[in-house]
C-alpha positions in Angstrom: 82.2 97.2 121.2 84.0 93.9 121.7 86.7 92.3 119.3 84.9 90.7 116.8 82.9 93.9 116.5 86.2 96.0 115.7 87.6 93.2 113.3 84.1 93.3 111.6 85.2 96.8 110.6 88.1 96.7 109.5 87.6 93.8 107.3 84.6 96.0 105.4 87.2 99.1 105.6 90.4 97.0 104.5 88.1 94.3 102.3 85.8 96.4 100.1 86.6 100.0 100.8 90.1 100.8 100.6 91.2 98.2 97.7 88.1 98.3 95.5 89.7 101.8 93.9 92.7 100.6 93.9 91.9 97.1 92.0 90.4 98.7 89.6 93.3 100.7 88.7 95.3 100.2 85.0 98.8 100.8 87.5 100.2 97.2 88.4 101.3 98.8 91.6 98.2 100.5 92.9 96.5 96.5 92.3 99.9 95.1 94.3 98.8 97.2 96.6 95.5 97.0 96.5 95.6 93.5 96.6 97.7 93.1 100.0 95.5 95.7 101.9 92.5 93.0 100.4 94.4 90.7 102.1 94.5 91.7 105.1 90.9 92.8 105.3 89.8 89.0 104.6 92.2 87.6 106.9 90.5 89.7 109.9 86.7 88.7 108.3 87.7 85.1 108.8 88.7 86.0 112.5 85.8 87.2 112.7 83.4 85.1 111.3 85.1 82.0 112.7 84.9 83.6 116.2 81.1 84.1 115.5 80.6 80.6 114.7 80.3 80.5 110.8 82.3 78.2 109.6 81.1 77.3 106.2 81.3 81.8 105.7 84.7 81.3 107.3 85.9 79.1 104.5 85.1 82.1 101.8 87.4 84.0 103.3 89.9 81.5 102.6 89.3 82.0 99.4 89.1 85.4 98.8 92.9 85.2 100.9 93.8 83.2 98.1 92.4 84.7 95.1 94.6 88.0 96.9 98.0 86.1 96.9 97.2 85.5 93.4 96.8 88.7 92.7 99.4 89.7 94.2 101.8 87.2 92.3 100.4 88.7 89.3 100.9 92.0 89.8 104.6 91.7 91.8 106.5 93.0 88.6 105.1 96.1 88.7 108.3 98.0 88.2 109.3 96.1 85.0 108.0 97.0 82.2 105.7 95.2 79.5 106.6 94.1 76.5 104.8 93.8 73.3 105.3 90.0 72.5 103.0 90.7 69.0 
């Protein structure tokens, strides 16, 4: 197995695998998490794919990446807590 094959993997582990239970948690923090581990996982599939030569699927990736630090700006307050603003 060569490199791209190994980033390959752990983009599906660190992409889809690990953070889909944890985005779909109701805790803020497991989706702060959840979201950094995504991030992570899409940053090594656009290695990847851009090693491979797929560009235009490269540039998904990019936004997946940002979609993540999205989510992660949404979620950083996860140790305040929420009030009811009704």
């Amino acid at each position: 197995m060569d490199i791209p094959n190994w980033l390959e993997i752990l983009a599906l582990l660190t992409g889809t695998l690990l953070p889909a239970p944890l985005l779909s948690s109701p805790s803020m923090k497991f989706r702060f998490i959840g979201f950094n581990i995504m991030i992570v996982g899409n940053i090594c599939a656009f290695i990847a794919q851009y090693a491979a030569g797929l560009h235009i699927l490269s540039m998904a990736c990019l936004f997946w990446i940002v979609m993540s630090v999205r989510g992660v700006w949404s979620n950083k307050n996860y140790n305040t807590t929420l009030t009811d603003n009704n």
